[in-house]
VOGU-3710 file (C-alpha; in Angstrom, 3 decimals, decimal comma):
1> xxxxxxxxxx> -84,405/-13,519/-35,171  -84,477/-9,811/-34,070  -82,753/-9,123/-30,749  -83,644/-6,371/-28,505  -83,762/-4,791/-24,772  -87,257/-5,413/-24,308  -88,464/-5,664/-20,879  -90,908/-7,940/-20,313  -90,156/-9,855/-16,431  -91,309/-13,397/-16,283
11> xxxxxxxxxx> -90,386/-17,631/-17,268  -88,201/-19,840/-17,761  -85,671/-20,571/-14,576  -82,829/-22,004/-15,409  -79,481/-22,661/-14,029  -77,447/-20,700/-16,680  -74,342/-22,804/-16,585  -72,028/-20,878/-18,317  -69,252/-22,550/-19,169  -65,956/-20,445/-20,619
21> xxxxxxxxxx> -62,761/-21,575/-21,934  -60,265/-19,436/-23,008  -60,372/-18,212/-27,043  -57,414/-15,896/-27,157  -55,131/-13,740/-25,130  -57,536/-12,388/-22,115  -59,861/-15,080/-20,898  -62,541/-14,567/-18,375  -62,052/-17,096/-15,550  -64,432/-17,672/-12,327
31> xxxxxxxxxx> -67,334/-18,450/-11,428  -70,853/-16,692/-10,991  -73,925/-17,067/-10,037  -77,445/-15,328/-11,153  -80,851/-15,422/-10,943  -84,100/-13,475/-13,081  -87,269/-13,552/-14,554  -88,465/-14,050/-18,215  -91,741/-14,513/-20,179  -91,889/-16,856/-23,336
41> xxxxxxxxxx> -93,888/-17,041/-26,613  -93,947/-18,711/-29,749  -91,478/-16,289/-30,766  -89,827/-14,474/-28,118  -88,110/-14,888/-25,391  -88,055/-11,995/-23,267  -86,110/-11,396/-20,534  -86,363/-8,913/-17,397  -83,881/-6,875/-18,523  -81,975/-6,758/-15,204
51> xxxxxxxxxx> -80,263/-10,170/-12,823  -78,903/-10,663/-9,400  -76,377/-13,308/-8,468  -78,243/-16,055/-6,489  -78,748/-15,700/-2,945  -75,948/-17,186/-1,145  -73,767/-18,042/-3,963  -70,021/-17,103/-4,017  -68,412/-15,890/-7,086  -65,006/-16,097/-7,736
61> xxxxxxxxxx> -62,089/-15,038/-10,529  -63,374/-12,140/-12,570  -66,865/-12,559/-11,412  -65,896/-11,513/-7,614  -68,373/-8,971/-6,457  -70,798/-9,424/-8,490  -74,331/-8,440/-7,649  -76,195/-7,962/-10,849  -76,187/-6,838/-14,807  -78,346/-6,736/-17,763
71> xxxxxxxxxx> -79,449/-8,940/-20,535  -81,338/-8,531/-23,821  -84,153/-10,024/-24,936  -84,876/-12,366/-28,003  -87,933/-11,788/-30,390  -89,001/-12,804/-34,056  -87,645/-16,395/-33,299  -87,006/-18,525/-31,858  -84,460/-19,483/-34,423  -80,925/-22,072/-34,119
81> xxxxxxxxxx> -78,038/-21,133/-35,100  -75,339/-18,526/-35,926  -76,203/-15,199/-35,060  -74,314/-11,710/-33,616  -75,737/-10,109/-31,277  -73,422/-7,775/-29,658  -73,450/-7,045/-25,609  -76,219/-9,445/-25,436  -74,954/-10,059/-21,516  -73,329/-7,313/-19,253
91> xxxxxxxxxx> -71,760/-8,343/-15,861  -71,270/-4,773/-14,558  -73,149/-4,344/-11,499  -70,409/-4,683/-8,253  -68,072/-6,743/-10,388  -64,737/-5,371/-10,149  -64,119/-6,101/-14,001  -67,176/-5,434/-16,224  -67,547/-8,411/-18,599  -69,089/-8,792/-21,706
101> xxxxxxxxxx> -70,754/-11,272/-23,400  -71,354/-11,537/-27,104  -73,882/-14,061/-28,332  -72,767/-15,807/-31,448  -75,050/-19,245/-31,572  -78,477/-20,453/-30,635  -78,036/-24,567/-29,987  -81,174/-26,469/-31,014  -83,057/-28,654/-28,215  -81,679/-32,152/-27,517
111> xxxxxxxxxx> -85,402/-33,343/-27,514  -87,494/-34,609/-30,236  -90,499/-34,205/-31,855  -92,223/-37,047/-30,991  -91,506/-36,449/-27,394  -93,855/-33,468/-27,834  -96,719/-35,595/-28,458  -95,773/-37,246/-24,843  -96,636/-36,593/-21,102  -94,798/-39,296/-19,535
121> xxxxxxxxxx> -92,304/-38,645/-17,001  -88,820/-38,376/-18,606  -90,508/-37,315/-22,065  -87,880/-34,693/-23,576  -89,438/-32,370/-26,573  -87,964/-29,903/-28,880  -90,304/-28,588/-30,963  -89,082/-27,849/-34,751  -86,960/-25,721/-35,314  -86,661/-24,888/-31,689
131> xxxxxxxxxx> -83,931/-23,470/-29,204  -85,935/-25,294/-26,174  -85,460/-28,776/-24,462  -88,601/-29,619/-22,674  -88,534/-31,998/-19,819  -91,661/-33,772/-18,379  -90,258/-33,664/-14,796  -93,514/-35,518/-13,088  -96,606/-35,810/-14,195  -97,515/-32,041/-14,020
141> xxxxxxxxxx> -94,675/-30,143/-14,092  -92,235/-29,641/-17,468  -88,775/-27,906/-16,843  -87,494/-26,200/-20,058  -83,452/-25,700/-20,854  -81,808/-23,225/-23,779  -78,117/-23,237/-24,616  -76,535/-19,841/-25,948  -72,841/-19,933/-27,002  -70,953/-16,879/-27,382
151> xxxxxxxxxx> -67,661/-14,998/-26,431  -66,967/-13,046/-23,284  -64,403/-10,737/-22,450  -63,388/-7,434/-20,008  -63,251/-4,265/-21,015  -62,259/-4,535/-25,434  -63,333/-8,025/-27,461  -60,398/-6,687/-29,328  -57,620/-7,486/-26,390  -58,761/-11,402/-26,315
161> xxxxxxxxxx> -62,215/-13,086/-25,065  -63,004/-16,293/-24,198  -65,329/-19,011/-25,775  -68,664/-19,429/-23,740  -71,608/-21,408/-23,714  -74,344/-20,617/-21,382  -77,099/-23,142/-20,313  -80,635/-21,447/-19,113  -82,939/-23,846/-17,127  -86,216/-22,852/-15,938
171> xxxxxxxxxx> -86,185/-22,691/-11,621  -90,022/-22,564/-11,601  -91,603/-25,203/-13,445  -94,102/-25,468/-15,840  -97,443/-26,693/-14,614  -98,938/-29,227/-16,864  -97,667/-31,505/-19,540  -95,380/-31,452/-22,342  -98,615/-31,793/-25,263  -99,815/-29,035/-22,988
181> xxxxxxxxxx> -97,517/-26,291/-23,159  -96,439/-26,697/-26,837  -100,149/-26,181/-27,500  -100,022/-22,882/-25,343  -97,633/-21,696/-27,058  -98,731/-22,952/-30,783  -102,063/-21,311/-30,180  -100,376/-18,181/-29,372  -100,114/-17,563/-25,622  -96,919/-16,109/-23,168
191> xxxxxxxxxx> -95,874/-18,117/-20,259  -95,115/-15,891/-17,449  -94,260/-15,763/-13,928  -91,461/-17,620/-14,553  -87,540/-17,612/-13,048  -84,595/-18,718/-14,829  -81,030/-18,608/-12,368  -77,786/-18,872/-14,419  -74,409/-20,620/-13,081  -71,023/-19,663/-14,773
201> xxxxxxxxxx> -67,794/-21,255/-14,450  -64,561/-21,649/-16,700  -63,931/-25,467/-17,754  -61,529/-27,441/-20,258  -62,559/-29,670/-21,760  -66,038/-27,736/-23,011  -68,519/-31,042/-22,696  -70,914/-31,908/-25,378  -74,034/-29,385/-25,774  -76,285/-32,379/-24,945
211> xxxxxxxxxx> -74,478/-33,353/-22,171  -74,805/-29,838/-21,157  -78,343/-29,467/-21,187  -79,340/-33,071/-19,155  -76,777/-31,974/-16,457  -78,767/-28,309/-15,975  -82,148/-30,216/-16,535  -81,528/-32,688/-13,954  -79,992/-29,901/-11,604  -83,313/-27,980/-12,142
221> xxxxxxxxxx> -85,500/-31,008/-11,529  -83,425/-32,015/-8,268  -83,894/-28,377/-6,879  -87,327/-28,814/-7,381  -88,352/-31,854/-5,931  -86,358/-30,777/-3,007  -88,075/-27,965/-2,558  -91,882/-29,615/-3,054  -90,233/-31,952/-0,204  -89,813/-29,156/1,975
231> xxx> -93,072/-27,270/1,813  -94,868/-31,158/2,492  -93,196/-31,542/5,690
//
């Protein structure tokens, strides 16, 4: 997969749970909270290539006063797996520590194949070979989920950083079904218009990457439904 800064705003809105533990002698500890936009293909995933932390959301540790950074995007993929890309993340916008973070794997979905021939509600899909998790939320909207792992660290990776893995969860969801959207994208089309937001926070024990992924799936689909609740009344 080739990784670049391209900019690109629109999809998948996610609760990036990022979840750090410490790797060596200067871990990054807190927690933080953001929020962008990002368009997907068949093979790219391109984020805006600016965040803000969500509104109302307090961030503690070495994320205090944060406000916003930068991330790259991913193209010529998607692909699972080991990788290096360098300063993929950058906390450095009000943060009183800049931090870093290098992405070193791409998890593959927890879904299945045969869930991507499926549009009943609970239906989870990965297609092969695929990063994504999709989740047939009701029975026309699909919430999608990504896991990066990597290492994060302030100022130098070479005075210590700390193990992270990052969960994205689309905040906007999909409309249609799961056969529907892998068929967008097989036949070549972008999803846009779409939101991810990201949560970070330092834990030990790291839990399992699936585990991972169905919490920030069924945090997505609870914000959701809420919020359908709330426009109805």
């Amino acid at each position: 997969m080739r990784f670049n800064r391209s900019l690109f705003a629109s999809l998948l809105a996610i609760p990036l749970s990022f979840i750090a533990t410490s790797a060596r002698a200067t871990p990054v500890t807190g927690v933080a909270n953001i929020a962008g936009n990002v368009s997907v293909s068949a093979n790219s995933i391109n984020f805006a290539p600016t965040f803000v932390t969500t509104a109302g959301a307090m961030e503690t540790g070495d994320f205090t006063g944060l406000t916003g950074g930068t991330i790259m995007s991913l193209t010529g993929g998607p692909v699972t797996g080991n990788t290096n890309v360098l300063n993929f993340i950058e906390f450095n916008q009000g943060v009183a520590k800049p931090i870093t973070f290098d992405l070193t794997f791409i998890a593959p979905g927890v879904g299945t194949q045969a869930g991507c021939a499926s549009s009943a509600m609970g239906a989870e899909c990965t297609p092969a070979g695929s990063p994504f998790t999709l989740f047939q939320l009701s029975s026309n909207t699909v919430i999608a989920s990504l896991q990066l792992n990597g290492n994060s660290y302030t100022g130098s990776a070479a005075t210590g950083t700390s193990f992270t893995t990052s969960i994205f969860s689309t905040q906007t969801a999909l409309n249609g079904t799961i056969p529907q959207i892998v068929a967008q994208l097989s036949n070549g089309q972008t999803l846009t218009g779409i939101t991810y937001s990201a949560s970070f926070a330092t834990t030990s024990p790291v839990p399992e990457p699936a585990s991972l992924l169905l919490m920030g799936l069924g945090l997505v689909g609870a914000g959701i439904v809420a919020r359908r609740k709330a426009v109805t009344r």
